[in-house]
Residue frames as a rotation matrix with the C-alpha (Angstrom) as fourth column:
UNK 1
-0.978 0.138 0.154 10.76
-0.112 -0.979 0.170 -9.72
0.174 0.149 0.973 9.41
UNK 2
-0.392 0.902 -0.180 7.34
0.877 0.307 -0.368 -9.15
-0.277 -0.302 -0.912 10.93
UNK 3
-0.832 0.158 0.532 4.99
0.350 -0.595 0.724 -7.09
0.431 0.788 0.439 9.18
UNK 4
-0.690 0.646 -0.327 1.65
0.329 -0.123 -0.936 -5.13
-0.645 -0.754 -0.127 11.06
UNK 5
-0.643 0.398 0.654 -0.74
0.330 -0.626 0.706 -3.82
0.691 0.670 0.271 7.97
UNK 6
-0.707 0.426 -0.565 -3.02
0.478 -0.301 -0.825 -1.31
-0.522 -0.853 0.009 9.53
UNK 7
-0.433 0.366 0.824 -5.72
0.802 -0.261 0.537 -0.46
0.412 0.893 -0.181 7.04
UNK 8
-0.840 0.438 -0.321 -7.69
0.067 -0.502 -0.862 2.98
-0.539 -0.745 0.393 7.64
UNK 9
-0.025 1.000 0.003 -11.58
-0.036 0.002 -0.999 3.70
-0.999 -0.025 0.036 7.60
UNK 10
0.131 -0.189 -0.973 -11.21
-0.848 -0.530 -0.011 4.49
-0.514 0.826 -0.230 3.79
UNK 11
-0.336 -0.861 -0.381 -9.19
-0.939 0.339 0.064 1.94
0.074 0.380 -0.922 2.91
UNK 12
-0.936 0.137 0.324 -11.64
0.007 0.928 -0.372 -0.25
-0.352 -0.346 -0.870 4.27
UNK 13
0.273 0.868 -0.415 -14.82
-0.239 -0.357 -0.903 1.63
-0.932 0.346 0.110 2.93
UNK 14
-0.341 -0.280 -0.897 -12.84
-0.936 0.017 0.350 1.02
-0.083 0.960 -0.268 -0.61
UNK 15
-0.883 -0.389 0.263 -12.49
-0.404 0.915 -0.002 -2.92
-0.240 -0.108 -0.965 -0.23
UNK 16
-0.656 0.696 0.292 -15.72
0.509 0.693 -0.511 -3.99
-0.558 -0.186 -0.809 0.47
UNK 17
0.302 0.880 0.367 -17.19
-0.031 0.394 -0.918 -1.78
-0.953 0.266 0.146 -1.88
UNK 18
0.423 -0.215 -0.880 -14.87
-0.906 -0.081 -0.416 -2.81
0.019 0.973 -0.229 -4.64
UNK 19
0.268 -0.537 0.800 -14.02
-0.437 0.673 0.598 -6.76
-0.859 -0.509 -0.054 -3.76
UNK 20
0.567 -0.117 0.816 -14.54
0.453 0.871 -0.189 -7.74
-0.688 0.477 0.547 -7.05
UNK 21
0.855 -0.510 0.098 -11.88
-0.358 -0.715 -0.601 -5.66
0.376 0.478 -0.793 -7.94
UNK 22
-0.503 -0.851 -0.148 -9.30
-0.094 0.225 -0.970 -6.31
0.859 -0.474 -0.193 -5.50
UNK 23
0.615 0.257 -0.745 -8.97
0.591 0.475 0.652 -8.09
0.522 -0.842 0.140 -1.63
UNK 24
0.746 -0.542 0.387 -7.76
-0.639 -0.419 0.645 -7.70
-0.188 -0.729 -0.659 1.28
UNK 25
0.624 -0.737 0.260 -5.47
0.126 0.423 0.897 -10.37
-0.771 -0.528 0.357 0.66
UNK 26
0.636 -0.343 0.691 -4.43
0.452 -0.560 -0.694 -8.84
0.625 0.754 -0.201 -2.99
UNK 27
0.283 -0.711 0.644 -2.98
-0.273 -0.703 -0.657 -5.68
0.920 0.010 -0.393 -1.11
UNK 28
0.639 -0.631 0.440 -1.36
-0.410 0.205 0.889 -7.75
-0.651 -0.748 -0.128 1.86
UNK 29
0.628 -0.641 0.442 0.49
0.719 0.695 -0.013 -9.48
-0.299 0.326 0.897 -1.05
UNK 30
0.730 -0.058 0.681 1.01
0.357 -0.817 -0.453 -6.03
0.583 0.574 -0.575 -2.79
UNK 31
0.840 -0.337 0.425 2.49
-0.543 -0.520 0.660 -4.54
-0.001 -0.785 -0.620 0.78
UNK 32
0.740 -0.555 0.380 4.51
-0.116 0.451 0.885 -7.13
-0.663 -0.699 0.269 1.49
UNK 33
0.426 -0.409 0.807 6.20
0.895 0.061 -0.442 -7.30
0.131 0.911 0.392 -2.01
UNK 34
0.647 -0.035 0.762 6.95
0.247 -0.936 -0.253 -3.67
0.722 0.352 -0.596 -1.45
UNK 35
0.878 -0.252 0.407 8.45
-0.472 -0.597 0.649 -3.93
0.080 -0.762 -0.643 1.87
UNK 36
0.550 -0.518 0.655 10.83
0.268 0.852 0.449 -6.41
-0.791 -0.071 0.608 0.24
UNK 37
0.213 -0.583 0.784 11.80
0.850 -0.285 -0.443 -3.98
0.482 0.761 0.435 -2.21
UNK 38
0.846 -0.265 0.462 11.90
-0.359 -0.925 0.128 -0.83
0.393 -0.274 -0.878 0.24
UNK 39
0.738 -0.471 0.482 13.88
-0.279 0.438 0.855 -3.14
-0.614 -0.766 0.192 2.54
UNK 40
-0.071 -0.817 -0.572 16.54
-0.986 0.143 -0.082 -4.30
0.149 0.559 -0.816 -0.41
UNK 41
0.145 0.025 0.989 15.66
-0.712 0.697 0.087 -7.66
-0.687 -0.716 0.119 0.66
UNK 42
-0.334 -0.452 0.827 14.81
0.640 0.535 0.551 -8.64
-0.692 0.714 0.111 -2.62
UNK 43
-0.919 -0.057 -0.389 13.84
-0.307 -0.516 0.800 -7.23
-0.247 0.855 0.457 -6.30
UNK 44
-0.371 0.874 0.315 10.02
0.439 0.464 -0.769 -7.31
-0.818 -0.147 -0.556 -6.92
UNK 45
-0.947 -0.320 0.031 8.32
0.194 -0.491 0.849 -6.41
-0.257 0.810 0.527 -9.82
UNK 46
0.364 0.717 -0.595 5.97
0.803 -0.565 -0.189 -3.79
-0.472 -0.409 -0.781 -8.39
UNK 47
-0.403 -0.389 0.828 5.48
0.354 -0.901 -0.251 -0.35
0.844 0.192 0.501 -9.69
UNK 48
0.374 -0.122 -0.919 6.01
0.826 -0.408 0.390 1.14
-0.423 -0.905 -0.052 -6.03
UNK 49
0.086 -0.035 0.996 6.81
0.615 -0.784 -0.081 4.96
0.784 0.620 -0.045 -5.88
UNK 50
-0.401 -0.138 -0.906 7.95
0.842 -0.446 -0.304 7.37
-0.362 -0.884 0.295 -3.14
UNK 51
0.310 0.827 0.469 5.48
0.704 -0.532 0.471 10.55
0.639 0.184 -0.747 -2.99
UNK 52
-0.595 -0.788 -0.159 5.90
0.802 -0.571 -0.175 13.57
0.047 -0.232 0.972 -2.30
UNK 53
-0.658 0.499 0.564 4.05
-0.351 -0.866 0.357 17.33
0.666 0.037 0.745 -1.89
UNK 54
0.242 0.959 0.148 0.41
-0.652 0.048 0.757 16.09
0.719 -0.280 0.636 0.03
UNK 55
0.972 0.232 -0.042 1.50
-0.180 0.846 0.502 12.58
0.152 -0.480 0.864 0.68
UNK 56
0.275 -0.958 -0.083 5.40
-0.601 -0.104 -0.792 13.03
0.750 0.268 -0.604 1.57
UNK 57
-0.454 -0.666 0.591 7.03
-0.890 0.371 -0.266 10.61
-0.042 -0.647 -0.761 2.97
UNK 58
0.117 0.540 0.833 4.65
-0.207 0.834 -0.512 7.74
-0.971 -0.113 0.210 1.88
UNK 59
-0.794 -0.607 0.036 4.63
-0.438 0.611 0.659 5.21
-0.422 0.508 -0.751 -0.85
UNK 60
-0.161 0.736 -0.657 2.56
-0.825 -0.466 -0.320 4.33
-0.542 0.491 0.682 -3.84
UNK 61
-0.657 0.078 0.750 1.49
0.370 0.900 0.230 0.53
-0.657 0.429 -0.620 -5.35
UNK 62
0.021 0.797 -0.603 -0.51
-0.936 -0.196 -0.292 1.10
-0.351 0.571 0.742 -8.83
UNK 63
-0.722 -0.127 0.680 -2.15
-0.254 0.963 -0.090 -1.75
-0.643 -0.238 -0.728 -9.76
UNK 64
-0.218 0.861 0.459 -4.20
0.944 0.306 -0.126 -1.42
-0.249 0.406 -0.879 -12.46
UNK 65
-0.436 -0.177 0.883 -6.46
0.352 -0.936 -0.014 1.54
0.828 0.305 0.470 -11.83
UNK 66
0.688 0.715 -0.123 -6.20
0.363 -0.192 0.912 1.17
0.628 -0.672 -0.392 -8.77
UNK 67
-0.083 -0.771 0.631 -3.72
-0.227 -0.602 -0.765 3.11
0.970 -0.207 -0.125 -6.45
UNK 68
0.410 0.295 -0.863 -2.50
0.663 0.553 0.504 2.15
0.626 -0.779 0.031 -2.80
UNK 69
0.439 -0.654 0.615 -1.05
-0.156 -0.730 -0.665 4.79
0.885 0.196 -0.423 -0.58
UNK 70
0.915 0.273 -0.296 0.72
0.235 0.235 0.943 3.89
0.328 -0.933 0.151 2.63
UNK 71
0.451 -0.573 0.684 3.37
-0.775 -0.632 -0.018 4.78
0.442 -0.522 -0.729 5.04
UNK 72
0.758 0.005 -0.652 5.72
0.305 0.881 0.361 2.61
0.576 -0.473 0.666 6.75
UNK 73
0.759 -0.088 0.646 6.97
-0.576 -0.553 0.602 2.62
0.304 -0.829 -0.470 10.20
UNK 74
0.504 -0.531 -0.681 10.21
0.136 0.827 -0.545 0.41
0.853 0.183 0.489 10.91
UNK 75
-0.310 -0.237 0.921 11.71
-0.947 -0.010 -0.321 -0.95
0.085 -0.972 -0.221 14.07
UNK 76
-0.762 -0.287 0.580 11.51
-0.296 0.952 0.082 -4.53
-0.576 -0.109 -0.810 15.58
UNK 77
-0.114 0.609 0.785 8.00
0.873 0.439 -0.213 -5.13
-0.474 0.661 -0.582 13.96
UNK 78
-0.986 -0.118 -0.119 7.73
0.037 -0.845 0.533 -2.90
-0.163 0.521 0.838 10.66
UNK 79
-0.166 0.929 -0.332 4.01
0.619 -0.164 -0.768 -1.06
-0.768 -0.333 -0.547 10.70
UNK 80
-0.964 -0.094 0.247 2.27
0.265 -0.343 0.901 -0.45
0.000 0.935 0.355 7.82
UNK 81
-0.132 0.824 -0.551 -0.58
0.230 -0.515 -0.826 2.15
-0.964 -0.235 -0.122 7.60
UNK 82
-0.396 0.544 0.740 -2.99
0.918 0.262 0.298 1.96
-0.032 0.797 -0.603 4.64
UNK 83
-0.640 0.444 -0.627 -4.02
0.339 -0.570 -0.749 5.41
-0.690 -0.692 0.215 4.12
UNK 84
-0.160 0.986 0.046 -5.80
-0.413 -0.024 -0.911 5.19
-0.897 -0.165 0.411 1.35
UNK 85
-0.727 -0.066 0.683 -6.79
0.535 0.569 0.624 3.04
-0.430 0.819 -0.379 -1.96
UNK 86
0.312 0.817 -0.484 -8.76
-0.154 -0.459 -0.875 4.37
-0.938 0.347 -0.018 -4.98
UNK 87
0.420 -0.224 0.879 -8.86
0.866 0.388 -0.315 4.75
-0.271 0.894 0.357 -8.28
UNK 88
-0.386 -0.871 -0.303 -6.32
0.879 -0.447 0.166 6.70
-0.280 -0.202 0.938 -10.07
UNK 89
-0.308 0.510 0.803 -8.67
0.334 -0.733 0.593 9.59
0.891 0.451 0.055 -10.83
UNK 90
0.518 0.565 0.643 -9.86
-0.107 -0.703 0.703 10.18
0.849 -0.433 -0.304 -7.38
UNK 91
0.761 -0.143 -0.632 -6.95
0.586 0.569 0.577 9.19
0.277 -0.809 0.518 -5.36
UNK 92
-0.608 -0.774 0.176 -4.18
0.739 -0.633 -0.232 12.18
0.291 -0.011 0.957 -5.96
């Protein structure tokens, strides 16, 4: 299984100014854990969440108090699209 993370402007504007909070390589571990529980591949023990109303069809990682929201695209390489991280107060 090949994975693509695609992070957007946001999502990068979060990171760098919150590193000492969380990495980029934090929420590649975070993603990939998830796409191993969307996928049935295996049982992780992530609180992941399918969304709905605004963000429908995308998928939630809370981590703390911090919140990931992304979308994934499947097919020979599955494409994940960061669309945005925050905290849980300013991210719904």
């Amino acid at each position: 299984m090949k994975i693509e993370i695609i992070y957007s402007k946001g999502a990068d504007k979060f990171i760098s100014k919150n590193a000492h909070l969380i990495s980029v390589e934090k929420v590649d571990k975070l993603i990939v854990e998830a796409i191993k529980n969307i996928t049935k591949e295996i049982k992780t023990n992530i609180d992941l969440k399918y969304l709905t109303g605004k963000y429908d069809g995308c998928f939630r990682i809370r981590k703390g108090k911090i919140r990931i929201i992304f979308k994934v695209e499947s097919g020979f390489i599955i494409i994940v699209t960061i669309i945005d991280i925050g905290f849980r107060g300013n991210i719904y």
